[in-house]
N, C-alpha and C positions, 0 to 999 in steps of 0.2 A: 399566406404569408406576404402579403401586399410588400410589405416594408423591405422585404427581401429582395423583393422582382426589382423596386427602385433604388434598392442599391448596386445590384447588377445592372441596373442600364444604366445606372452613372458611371460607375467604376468601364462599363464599354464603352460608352459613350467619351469619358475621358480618355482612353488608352486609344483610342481611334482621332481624337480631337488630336494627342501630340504624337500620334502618327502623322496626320494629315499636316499640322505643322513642320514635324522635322522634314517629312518629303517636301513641302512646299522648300522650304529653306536654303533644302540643300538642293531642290532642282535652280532656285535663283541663284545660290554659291557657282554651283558648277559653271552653268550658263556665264554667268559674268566672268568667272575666270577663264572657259572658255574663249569669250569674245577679246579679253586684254590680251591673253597669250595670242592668239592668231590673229588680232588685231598688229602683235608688235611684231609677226611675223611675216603680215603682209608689207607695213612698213618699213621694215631691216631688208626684205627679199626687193621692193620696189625702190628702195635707196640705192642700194648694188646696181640694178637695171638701169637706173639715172644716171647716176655717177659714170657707168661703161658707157651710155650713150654721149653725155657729156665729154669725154674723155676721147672719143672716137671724133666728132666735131672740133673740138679743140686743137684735136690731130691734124686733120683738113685746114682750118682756119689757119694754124704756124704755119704749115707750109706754104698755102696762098697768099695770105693776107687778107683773103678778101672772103666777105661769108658767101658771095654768091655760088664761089666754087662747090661750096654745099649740094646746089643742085646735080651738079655731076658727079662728086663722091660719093654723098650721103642720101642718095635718091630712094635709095633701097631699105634705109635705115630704120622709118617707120613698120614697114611688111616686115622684116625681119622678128623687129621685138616688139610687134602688135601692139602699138601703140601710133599714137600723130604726134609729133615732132613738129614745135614753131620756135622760132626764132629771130629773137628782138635782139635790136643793137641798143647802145648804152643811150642813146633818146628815143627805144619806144616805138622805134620804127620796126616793120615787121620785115624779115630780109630770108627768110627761108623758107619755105611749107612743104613737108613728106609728102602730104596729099597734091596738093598743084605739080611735087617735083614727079610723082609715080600716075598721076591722072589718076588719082585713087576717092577721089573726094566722094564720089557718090555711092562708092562701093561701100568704104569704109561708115559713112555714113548709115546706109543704112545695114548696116551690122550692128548698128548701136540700140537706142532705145528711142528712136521715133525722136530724137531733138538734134538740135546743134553741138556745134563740137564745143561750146562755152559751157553745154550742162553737164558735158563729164567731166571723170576726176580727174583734177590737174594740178602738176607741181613744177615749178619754177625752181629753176636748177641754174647758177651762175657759171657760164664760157670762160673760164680761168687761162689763158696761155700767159707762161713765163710768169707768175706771180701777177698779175696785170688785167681784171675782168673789161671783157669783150663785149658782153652780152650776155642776155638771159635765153634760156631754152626751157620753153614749154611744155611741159609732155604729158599729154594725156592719152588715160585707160579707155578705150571704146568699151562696151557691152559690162559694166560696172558702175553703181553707185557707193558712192565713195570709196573705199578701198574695198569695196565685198565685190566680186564679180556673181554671176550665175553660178560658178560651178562653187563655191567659196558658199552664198548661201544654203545653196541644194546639200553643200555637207552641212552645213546649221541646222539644218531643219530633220536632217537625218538624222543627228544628234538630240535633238527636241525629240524627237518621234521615240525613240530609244530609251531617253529619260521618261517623257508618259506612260509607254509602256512599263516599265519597271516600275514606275510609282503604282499606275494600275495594279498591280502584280502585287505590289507592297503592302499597299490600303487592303486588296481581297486577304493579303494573307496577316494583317494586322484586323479583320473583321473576323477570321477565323480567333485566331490567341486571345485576342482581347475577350470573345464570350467563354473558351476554355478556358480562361485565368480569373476572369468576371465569375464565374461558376465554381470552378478551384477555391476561390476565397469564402464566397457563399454561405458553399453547400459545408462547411465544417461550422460558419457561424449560424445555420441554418440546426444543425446538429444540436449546438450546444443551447440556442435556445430553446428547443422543444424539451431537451435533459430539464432544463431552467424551471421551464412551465410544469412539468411534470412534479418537481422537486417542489413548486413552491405549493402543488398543489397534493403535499405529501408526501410523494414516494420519495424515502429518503432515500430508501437504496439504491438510486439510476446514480448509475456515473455512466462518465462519455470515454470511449476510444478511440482517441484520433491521432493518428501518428504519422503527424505534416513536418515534423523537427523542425519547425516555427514559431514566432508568437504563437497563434494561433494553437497549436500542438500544447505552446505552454500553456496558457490559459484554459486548456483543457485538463492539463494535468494538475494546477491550481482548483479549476472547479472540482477535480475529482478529492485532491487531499480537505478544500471545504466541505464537499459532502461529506467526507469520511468524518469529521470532526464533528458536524453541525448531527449529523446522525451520531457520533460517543455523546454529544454534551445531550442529544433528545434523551438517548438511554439515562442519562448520570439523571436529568431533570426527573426522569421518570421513578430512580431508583431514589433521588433524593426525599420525593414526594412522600414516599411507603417510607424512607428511614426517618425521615420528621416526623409522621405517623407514629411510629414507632416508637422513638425517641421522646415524642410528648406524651405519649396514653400513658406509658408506664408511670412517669412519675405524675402525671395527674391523676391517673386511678390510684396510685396510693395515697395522695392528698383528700383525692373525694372519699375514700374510704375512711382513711382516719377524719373527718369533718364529719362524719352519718356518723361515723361512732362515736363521737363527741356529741352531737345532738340528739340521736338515740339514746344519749347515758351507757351504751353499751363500753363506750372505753373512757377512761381518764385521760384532762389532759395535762397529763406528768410530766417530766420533764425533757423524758425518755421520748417519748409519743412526738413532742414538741419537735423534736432532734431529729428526727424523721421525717417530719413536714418542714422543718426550714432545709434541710438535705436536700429534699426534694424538689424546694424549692428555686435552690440554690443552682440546682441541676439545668431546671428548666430556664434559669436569667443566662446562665452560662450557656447554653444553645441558643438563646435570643439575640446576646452581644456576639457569637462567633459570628450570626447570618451579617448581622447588621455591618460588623466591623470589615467581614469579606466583600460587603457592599461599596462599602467608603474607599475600599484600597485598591479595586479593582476601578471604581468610576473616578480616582484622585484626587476624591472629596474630603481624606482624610488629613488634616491638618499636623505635622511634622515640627516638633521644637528642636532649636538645634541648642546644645548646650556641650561642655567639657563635664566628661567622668573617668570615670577609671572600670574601664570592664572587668577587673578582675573581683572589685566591688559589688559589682551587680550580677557577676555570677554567684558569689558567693551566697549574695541577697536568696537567687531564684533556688540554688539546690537546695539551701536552708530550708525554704518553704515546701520543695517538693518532698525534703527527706523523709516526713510521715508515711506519704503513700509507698515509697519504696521499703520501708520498713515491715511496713504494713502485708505486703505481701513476699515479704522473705529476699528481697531487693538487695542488691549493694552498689553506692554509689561510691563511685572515687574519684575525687578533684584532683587534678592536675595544674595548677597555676599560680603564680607569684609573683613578683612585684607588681611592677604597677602597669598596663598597657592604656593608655587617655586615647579616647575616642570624644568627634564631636559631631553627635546624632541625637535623636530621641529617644532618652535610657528606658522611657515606658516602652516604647516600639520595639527595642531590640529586646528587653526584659522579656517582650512578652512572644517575639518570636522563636528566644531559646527554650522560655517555657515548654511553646508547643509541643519544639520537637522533642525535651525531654521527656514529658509527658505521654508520647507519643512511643517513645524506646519501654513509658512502666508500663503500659497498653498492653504493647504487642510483644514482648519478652516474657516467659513462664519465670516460675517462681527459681532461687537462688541461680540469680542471673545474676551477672555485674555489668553498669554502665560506666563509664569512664570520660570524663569530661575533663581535657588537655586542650592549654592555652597556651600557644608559640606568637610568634611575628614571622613573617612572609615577605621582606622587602618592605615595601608601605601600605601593607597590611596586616589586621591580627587574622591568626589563622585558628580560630574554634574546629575542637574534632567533639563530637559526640557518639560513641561506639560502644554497641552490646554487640553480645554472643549470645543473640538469642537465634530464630530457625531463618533468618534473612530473608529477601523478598525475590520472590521466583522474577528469573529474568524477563516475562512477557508483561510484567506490571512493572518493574522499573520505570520506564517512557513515562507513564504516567501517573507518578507515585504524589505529584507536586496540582496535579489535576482537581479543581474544586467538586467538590462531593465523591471524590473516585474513593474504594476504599480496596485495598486489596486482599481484605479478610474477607470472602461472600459468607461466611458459616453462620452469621450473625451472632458469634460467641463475644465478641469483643463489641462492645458500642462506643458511638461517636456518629456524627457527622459526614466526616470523610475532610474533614474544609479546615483542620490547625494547620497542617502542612501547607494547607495553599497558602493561608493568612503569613506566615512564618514566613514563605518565600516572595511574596508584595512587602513585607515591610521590611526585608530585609535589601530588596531593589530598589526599593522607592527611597533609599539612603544611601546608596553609589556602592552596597558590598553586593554578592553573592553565595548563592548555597547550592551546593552540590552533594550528590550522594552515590557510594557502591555499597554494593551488597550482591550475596552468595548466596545460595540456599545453604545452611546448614553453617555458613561461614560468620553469619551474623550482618549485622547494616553501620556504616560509619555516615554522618551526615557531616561536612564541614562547611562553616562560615569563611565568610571573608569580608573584614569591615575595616575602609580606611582609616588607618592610622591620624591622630589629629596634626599630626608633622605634615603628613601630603594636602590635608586639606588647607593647612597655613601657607604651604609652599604657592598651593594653588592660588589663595587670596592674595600673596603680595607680587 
């Protein structure tokens, strides 16, 4: 399964790519916030330190007047808060030095960083007495580049080390998930193709088990209700194959028989004899237009006229025609419907979908049975019922009473197709109504229509 391995190392390979992202990210985030926070912390802490040492000078200077008294108060001032203290008067002259005042210069010095005291950090701070600047005061940090000392880095960098480690830690443990989740997804896509390949290579009967309660899980359970179908419609093809079989010998064997005995001389072709072979005939056109017709309605190839009639016309029309065969076999029909109900569809389409199904109730109903054909309205629909008491349809065939070639008679006592019911419910969809059916054993079958009303389809055009 090539195709599998490189999907799981892309899908790790990605999960590992915006791990390595999000840690890169978020060690940059942290880091800079770090550095702005204890950046404004070294600044707000070094401003306080200024401003007291400034303020302490200031102190000295009111009461001298003079800055030199500086060397004698403020001698200490630098040692104390570890820093060097200079001091300019208001032309730039230099008139104070902590180091000259403490004899500290060389000490101080090299406490630092191997240079002069102009390369550390330094901030100039204005001598304020009495509203009235004096001077400027210098002050710089020994053993610091810019505002970061030694110990100030050493915790950066401890912080760095802390963040690498954890990231370390992150990416091992995003190399672990990413191929358990890499594999997790896989191995069930892994599953359903091998069902796949099995399935196309025959076995109808594999279905897959997988219960992820995900896509995945669904798509399993989708392929499983396809197999289940695609394996009823193999049996229905298989079953329709033997009932076409079936369904055409008969009336061709009696056609070719009466044709040998027409040209053997052995029979006359009378009038009677004739009646038989166009029955027959007649038989066989009418299993050739159901295939074909089930062909067109299923692929939408079947062309649809829309016109104004009155359904209660064209039932009239269809039970008219079908009353023979109800007759015929000890039947009774009862029409239920009156005025007038206008529908705007295709009155051959619907004609020939009620057909079906009544045709369908003289079928499978024994002899003095009654059908019952009642026409109401539904809100902006007409509501067609079609209902005998005949032995009804066992509940495990219901589901698929509407199924092309399915038939729920196996005895092979009844003939057909199995395909008026499917045709009957495409043409009755493929014109904005619906057909619905219950049935009981023993209780009988009602099938009812539903065909928009020509008021909703007007409402709808304007």
């Amino acid at each position: 399964m090539p195709k599998l391995k490189r999907l799981q190392t892309r899908l790790t390979l990605l999960i590992l790519l915006v791990t390595l992202i999000t840690i890169g990210l978020t060690g940059i985030l942290i880091n800079r916030a770090i550095d702005q926070e204890f950046n404004d912390y070294l600044l707000e802490r070094d401003r306080v330190r200024n401003q007291r040492i400034v303020e302490a000078l200031a102190d000295i200077y009111e009461k001298t007047g003079d800055f030199r008294a500086l060397y004698a108060g403020a001698a200490h001032v630098g040692m104390m808060t570890g820093t060097i203290v200079q001091v300019y008067d208001n032309q730039g002259n230099l008139v104070f030095d902590s180091q000259v005042a403490c004899g500290m210069m060389g000490g101080m010095m090299g406490r630092g960083w191997g240079a002069s005291a102009d390369d550390f950090y330094a901030a100039d701070v204005p001598v304020v007495v009495r509203g009235e600047q004096m001077g400027t005061a210098r002050i710089y940090s020994p053993e610091r580049v810019g505002i970061w000392s030694v110990e100030d880095l050493r915790y950066k960098w401890a912080v760095n080390r802390s963040m690498l480690t954890a990231g370390a830690l992150a990416l091992v443990l995003a190399v672990v998930l990413s191929l358990v989740t890499a594999r997790s997804i896989t191995s069930p896509i892994k599953t359903l193709t091998k069902a796949a390949r099995a399935f196309a290579a025959g076995d109808l009967g594999r279905r897959v088990t997988l219960k992820t309660g995900d896509e995945i899980g669904l798509l399993a359970e989708n392929f499983n209700h396809m197999a289940a179908r695609l394996e009823r419609l193999e049996q229905l093809r298989k079953k329709l194959t033997a009932d076409v079989a079936h369904e055409l010998r008969t009336p061709l064997a009696t056609v070719l028989s009466y044709i040998e005995g027409f040209q053997d001389g052995v029979m006359k072709p009378t009038e009677d004899n004739l009646a038989v072979v166009h029955s027959e005939v007649v038989r066989l056109k009418r299993l050739v237009e159901d295939i074909q017709e089930l062909a067109l309605t299923e692929s939408g190839s079947l062309k649809l006229r829309q016109e104004r009639f009155d359904l209660v016309e064209v039932l009239s029309e269809v039970c008219e025609r079908l009353e023979p065969l109800f007759r015929e076999k000890g039947q009774r029909m009862v029409k239920e419907c009156s005025g007038q109900v206008e529908l705007v569809a295709d009155r051959d389409a619907l004609s020939r979908a009620v057909r079906n199904v009544l045709y369908n109730a003289h079928k499978h109903t024994p002899k003095e049975t009654t059908v019952r054909v009642s026409l109401t309205t539904d809100g902006d629909f007409a509501k067609l019922e079609i209902q005998d008491d005949g032995p009804g349809i066992p509940p495990d065939h219901l589901p698929y009473i509407f199924e092309r070639f399915y038939k729920a008679d196996h005895s092979g006592t009844v003939g057909g197709t199995g395909i008026g019911l499917t045709i009957a419910k495409e043409l009755v969809e493929a014109q904005g109504g619906r057909i619905e059916v219950r049935s009981a054993p023993g209780g009988g079958t009602t099938f009812t229509f539903y065909f928009p009303l020509a008021v909703r389809r007007d409402r709808r055009t304007d």
